[in-house]
DSSP file (Angstrom, degrees, kcal/mol; ACC not computed):
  #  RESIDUE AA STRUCTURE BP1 BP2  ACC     N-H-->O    O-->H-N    N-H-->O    O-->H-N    TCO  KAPPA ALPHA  PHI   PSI    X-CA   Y-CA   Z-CA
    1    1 A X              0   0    0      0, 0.0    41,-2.8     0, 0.0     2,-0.1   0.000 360.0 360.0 360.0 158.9  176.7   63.7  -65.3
    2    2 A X     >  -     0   0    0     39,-0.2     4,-1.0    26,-0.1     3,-0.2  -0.313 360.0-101.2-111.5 176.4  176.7   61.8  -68.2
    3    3 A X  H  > S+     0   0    0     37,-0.3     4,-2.8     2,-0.2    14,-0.1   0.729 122.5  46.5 -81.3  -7.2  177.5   63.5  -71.8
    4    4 A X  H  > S+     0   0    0      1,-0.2     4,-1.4     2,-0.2    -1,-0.2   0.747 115.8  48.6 -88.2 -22.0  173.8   63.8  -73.2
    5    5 A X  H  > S+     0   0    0     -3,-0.2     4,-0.9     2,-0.2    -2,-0.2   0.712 116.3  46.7 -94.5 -21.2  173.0   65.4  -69.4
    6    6 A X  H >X S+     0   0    0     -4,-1.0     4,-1.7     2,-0.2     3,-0.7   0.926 110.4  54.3 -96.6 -49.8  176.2   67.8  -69.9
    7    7 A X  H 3X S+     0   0    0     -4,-2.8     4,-3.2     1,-0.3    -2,-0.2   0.743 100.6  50.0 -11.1 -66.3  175.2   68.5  -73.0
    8    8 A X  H 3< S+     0   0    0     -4,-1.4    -1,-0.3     2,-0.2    -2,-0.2   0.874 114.3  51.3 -72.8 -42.7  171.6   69.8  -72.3
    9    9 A X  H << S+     0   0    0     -4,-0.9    -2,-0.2    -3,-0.7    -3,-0.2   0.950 117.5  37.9 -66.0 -57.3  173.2   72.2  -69.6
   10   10 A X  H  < S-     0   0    0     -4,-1.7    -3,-0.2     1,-0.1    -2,-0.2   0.630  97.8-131.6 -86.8 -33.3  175.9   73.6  -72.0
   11   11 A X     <  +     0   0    0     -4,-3.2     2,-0.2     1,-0.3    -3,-0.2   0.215  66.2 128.2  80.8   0.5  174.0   73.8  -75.3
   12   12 A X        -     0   0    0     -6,-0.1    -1,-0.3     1,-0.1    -2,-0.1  -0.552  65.3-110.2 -65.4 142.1  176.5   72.3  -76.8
   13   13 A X     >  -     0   0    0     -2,-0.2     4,-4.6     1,-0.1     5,-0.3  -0.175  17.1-127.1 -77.5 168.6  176.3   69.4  -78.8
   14   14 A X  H  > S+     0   0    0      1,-0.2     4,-1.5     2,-0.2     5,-0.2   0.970 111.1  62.9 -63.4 -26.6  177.6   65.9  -77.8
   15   15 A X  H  > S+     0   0    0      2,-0.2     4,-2.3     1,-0.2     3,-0.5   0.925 107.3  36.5 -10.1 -96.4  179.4   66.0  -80.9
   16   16 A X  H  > S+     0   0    0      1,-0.2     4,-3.0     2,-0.2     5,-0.4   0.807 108.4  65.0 -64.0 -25.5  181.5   68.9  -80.0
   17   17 A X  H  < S+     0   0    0     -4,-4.6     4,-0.4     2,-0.2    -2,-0.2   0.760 102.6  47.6 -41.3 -31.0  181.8   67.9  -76.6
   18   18 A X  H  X S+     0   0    0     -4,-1.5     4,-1.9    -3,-0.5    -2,-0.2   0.909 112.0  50.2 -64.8 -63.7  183.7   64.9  -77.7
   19   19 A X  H  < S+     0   0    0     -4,-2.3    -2,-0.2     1,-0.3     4,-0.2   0.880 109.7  51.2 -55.0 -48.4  186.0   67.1  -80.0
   20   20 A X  T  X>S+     0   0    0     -4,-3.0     5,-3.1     2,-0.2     4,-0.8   0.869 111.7  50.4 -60.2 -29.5  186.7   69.6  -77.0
   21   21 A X  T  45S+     0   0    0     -4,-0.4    -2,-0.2    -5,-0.4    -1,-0.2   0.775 109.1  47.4 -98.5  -8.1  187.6   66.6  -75.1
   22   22 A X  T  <5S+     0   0    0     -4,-1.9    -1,-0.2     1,-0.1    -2,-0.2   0.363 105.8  61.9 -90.0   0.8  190.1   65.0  -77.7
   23   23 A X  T  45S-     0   0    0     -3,-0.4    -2,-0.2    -4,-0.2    -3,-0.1   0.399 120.5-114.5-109.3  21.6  191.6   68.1  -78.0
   24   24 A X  T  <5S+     0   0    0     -4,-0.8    -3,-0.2     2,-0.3    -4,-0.1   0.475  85.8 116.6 115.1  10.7  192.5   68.0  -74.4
   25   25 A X  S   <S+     0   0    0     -5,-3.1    -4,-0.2    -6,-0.1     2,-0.1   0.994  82.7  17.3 -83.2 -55.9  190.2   71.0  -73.3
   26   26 A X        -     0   0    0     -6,-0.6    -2,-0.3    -9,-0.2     2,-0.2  -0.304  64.5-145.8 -95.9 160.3  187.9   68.5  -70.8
   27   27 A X        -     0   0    0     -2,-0.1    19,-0.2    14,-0.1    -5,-0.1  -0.739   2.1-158.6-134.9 127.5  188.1   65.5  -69.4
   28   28 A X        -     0   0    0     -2,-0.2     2,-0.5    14,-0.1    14,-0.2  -0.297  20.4-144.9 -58.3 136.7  185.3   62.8  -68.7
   29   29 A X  B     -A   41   0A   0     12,-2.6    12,-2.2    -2,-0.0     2,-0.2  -0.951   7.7-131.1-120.3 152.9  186.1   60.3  -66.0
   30   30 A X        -     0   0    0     -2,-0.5     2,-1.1    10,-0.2    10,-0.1  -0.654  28.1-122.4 -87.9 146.2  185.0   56.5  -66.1
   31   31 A X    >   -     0   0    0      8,-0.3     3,-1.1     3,-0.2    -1,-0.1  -0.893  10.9-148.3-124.4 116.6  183.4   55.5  -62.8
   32   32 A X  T 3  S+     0   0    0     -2,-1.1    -1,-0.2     1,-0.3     3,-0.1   0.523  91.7  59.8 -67.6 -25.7  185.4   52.9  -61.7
   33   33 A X  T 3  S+     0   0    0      1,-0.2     2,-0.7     2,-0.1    -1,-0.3   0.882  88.1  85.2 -85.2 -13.0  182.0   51.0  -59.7
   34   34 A X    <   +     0   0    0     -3,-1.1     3,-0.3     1,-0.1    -3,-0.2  -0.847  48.5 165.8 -79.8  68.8  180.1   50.8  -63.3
   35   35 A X  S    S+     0   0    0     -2,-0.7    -1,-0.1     1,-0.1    -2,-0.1   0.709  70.6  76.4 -20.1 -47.8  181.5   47.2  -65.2
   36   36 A X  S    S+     0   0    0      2,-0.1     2,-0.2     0, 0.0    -1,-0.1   0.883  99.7   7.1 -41.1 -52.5  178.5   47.7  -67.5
   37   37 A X        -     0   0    0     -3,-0.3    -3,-0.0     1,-0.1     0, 0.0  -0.561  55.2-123.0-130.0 178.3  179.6   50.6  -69.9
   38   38 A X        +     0   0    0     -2,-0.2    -1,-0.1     2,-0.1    -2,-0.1   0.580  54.1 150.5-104.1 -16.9  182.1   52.7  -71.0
   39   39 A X        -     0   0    0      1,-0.1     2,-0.4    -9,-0.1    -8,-0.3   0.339  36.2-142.5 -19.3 148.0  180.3   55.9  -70.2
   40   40 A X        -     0   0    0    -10,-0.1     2,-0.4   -12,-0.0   -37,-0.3  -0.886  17.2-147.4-123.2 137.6  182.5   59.1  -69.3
   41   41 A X  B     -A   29   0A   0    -12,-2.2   -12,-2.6    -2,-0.4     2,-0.3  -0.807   5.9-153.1-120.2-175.2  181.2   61.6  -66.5
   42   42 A X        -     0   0    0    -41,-2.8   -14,-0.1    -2,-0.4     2,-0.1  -0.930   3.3-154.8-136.6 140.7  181.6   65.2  -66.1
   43   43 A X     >  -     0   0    0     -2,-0.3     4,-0.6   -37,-0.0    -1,-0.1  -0.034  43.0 -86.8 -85.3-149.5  181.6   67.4  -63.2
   44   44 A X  H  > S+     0   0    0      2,-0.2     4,-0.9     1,-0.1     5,-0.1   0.486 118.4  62.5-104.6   6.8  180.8   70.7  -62.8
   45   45 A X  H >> S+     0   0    0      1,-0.1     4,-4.4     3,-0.1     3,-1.4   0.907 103.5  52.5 -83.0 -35.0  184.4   72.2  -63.6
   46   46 A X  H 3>>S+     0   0    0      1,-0.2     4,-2.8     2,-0.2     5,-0.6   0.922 105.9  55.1 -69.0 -13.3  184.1   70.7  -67.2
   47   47 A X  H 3X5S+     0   0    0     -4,-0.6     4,-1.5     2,-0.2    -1,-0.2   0.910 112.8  42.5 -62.7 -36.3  180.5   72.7  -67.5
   48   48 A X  H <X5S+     0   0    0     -3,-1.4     4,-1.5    -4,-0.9     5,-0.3   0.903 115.2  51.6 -72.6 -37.3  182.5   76.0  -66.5
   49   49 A X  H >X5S+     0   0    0     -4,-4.4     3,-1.9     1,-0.2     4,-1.9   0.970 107.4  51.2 -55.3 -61.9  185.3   74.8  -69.0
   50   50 A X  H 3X>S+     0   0    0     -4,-2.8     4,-4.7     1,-0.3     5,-0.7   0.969 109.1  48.0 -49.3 -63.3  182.7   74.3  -71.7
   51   51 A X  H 3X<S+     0   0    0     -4,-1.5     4,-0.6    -5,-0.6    -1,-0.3   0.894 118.4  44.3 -62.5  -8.2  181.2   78.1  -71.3
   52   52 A X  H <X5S+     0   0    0     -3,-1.9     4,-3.1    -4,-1.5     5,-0.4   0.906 118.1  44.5 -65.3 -45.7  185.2   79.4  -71.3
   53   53 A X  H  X5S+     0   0    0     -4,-1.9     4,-3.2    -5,-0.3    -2,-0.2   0.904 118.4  39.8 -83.1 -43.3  185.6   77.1  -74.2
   54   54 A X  H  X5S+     0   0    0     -4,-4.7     4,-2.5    -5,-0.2    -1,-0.3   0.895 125.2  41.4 -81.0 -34.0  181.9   78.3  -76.1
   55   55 A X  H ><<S+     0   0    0     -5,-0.7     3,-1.9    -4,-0.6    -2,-0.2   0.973 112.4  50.0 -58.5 -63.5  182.7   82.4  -75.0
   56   56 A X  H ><>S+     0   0    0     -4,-3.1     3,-1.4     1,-0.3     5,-1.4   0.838 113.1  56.8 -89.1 -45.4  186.4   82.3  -75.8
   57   57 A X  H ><5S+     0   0    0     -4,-3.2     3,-0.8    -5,-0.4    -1,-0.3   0.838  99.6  58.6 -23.1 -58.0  185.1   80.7  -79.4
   58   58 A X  T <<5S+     0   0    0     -4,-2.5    -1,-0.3    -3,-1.9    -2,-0.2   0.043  99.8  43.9-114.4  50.6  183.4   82.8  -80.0
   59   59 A X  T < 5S-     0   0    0     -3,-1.4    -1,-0.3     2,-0.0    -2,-0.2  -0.211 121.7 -92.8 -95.6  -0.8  185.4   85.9  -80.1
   60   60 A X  T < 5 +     0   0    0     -3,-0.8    -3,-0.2    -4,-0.4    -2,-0.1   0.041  69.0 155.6 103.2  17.8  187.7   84.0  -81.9
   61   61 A X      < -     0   0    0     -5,-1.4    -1,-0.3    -6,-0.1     2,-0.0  -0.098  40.3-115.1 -45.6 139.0  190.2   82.5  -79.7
   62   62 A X     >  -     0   0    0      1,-0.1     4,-0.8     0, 0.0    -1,-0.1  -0.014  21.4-109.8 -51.1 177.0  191.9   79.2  -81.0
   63   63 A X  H  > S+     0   0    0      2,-0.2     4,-2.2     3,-0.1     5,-0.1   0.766 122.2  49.1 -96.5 -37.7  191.8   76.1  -79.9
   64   64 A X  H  > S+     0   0    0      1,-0.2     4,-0.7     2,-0.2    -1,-0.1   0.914 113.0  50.7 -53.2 -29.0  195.6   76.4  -78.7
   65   65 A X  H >> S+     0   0    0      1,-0.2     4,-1.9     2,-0.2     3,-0.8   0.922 107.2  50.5 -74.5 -32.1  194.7   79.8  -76.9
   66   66 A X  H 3X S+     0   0    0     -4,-0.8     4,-2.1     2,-0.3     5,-0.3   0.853 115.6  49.1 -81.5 -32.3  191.6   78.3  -75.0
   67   67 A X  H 3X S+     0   0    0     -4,-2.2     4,-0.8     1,-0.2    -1,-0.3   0.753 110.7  46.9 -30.0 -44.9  194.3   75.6  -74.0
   68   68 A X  H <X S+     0   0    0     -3,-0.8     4,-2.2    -4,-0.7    -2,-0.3   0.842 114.5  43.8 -88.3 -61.0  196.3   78.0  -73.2
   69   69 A X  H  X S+     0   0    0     -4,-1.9     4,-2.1     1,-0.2    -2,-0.2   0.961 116.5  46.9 -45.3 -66.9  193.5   80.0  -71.1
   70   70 A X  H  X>S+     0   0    0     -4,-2.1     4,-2.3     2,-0.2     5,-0.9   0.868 110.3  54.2 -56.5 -44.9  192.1   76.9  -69.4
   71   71 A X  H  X5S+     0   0    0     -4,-0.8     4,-2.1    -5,-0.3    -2,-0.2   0.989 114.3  41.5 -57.7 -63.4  195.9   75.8  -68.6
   72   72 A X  H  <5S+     0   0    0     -4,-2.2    -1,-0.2     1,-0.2    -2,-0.2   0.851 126.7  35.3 -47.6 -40.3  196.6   79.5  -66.8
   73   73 A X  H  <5S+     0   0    0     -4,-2.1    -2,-0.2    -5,-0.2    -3,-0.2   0.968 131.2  26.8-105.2 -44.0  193.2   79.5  -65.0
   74   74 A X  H  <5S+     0   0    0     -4,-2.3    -3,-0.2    -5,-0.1    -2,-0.2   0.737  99.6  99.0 -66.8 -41.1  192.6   75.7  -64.2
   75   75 A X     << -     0   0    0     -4,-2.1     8,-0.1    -5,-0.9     3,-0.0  -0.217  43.5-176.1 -60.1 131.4  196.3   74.6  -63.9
   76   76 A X  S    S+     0   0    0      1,-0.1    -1,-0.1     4,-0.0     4,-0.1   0.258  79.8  71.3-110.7  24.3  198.0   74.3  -60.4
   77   77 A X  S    S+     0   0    0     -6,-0.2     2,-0.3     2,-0.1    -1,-0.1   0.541  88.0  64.0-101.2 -20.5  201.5   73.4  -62.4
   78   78 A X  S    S-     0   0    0     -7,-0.2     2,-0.0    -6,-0.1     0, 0.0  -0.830  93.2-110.1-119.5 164.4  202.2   76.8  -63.7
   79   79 A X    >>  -     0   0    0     -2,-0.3     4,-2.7     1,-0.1     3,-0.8  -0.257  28.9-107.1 -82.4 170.4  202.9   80.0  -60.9
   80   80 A X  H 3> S+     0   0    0      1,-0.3     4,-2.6     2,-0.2     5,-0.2   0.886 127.1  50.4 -78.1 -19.2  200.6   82.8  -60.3
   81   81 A X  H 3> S+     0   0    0      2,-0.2     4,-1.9     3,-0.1    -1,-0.3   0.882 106.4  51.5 -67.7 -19.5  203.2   84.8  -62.3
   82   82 A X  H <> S+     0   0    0     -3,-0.8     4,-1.6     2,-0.2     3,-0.4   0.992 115.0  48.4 -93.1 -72.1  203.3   82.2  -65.4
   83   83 A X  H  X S+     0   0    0     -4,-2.7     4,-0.6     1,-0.3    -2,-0.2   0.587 109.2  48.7 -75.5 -15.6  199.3   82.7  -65.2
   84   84 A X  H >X S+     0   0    0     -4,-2.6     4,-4.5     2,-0.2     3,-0.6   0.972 108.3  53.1 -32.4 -74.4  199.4   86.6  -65.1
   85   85 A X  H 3< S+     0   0    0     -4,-1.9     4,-0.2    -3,-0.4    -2,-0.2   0.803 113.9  50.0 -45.0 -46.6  201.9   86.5  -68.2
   86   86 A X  H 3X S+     0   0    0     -4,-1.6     4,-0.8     2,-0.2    -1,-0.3   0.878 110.8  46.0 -39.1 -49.9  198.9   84.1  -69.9
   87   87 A X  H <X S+     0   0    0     -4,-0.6     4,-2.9    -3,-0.6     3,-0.4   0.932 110.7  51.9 -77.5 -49.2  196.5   86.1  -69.3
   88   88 A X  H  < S+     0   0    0     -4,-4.5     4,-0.4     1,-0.2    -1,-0.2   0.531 102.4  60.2 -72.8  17.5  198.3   89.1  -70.4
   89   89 A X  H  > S+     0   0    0     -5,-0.3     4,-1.3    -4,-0.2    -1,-0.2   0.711 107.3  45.6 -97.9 -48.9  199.0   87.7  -73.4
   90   90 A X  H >X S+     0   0    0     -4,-0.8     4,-1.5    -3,-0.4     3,-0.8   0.978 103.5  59.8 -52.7 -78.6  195.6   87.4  -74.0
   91   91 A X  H 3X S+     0   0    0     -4,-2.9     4,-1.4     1,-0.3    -2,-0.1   0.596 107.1  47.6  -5.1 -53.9  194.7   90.6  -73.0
   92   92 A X  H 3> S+     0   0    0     -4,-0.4     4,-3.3    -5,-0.2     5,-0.3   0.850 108.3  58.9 -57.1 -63.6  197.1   91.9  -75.7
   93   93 A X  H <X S+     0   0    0     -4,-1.3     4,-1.8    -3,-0.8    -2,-0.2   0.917 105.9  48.2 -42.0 -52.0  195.3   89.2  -78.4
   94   94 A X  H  X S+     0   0    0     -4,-1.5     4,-2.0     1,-0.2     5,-0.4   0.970 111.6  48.8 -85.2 -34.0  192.0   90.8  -77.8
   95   95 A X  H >X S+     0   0    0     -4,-1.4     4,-2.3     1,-0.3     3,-0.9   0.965 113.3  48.1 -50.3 -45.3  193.3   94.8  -78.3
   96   96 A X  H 3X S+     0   0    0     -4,-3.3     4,-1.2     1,-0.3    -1,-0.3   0.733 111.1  45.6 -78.6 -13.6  195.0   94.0  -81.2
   97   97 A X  H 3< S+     0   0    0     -4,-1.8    -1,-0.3    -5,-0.3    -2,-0.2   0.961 115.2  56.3 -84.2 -50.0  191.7   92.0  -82.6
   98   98 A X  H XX S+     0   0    0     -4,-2.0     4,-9.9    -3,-0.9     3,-1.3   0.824 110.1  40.6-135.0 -67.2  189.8   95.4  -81.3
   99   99 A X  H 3X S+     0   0    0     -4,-2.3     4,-3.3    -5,-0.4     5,-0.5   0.958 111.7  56.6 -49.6 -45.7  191.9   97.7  -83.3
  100  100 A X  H 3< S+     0   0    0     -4,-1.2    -2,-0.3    -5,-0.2    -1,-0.3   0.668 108.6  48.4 -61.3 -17.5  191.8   95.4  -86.1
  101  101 A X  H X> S+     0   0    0     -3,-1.3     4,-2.8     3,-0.1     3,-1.2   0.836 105.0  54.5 -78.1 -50.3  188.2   95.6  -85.9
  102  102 A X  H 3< S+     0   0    0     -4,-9.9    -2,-0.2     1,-0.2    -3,-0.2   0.792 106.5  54.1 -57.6 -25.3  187.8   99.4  -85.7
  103  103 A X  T 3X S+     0   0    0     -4,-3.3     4,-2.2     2,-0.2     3,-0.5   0.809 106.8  51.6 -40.5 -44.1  189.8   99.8  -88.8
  104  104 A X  H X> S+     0   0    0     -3,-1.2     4,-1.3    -5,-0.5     3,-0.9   1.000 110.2  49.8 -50.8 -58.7  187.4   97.4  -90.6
  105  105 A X  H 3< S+     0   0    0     -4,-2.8     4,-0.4     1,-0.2     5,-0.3   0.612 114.1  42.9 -66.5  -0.5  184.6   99.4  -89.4
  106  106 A X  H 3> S+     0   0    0     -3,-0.5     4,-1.6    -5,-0.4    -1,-0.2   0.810 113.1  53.1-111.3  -2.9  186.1  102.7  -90.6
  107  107 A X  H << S+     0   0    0     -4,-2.2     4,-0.3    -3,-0.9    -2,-0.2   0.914 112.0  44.1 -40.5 -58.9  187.2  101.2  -93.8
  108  108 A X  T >X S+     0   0    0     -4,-1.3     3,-3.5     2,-0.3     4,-1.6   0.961 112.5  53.1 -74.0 -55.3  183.7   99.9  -94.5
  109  109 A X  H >> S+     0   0    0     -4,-0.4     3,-2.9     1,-0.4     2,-1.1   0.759 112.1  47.0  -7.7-111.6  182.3  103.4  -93.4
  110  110 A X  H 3< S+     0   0    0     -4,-1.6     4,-0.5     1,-0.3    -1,-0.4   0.280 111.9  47.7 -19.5 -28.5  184.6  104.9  -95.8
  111  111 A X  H <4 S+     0   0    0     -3,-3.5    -2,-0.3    -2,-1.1    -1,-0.3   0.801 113.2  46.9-124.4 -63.9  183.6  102.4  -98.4
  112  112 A X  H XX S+     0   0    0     -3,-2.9     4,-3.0    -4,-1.6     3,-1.2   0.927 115.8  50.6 -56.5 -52.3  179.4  103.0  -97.7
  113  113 A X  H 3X S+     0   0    0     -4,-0.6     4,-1.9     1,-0.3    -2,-0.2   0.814 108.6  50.4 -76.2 -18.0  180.3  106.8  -97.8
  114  114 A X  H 34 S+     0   0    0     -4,-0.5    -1,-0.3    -5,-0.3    -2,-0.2   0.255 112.5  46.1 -77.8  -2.4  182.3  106.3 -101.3
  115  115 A X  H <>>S+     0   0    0     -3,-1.2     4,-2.4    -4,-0.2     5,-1.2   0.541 109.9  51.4-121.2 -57.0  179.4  104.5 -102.9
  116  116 A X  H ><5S+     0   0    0     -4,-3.0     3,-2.1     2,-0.2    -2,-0.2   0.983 114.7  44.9 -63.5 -61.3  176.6  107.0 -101.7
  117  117 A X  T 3<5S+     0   0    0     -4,-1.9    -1,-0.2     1,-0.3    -3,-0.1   0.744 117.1  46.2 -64.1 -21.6  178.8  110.0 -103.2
  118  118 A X  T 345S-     0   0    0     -4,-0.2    -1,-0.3    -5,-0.0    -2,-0.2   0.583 105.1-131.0 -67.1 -26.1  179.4  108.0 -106.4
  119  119 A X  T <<5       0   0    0     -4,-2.4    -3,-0.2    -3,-2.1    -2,-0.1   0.995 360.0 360.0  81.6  63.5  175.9  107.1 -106.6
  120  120 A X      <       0   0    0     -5,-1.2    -4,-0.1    -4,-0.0    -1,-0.1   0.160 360.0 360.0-116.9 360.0  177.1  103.3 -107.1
């Protein structure tokens, strides 16, 4: 599929499709019987990559970690221990984001409940 047709499946724009795929997240291939154009096409892994790549965004994952994800999950270079260790690594990432949220939320709490008793 072509990028406007990957696009429309992903919800992403072609834009960022591009971006994910100079920073090494995708890759398009040129099909080698086609002289005409330069056009890049896409299967169906980068369409799963893209919804890692749109999730993992947005939860706040980097672009090195989703590198990092897609390398562990996609990759046949690294061992199934190396992609355990990834993963847990990850795993790790998102408790400590977890905690780090519920402290925001009892902060703010605290903060809402300091305001009401102050009358502010």
């Amino acid at each position: 599929m072509l990028i406007s047709e990957l696009s429309k499946r992903t919800g992403l724009s072609a834009h960022t499709i591009r971006f994910y795929e100079k920073s090494g997240l995708i890759k398009g291939k040129r099909n080698d019987k086609v002289k005409t154009n330069n056009y890049f096409h896409y299967d169906e892994e980068s369409v799963e990559k893209l919804f890692l790549i749109r999730d993992a965004k947005s939860i706040g994952f980097t672009i090195t970690e989703i590198a990092q994800l897609i390398n562990a999950w996609y990759s046949n270079k690294m061992t199934l221990k190396q992609k355990f260790a990834v993963l847990d690594k990850k795993l790790m990432s998102i408790d400590d984001k977890i905690k780090q949220l519920k402290e925001m939320k009892r902060m703010i709490n605290l903060f809402k409940k300091e305001m009401t008793e102050e009358g502010c």
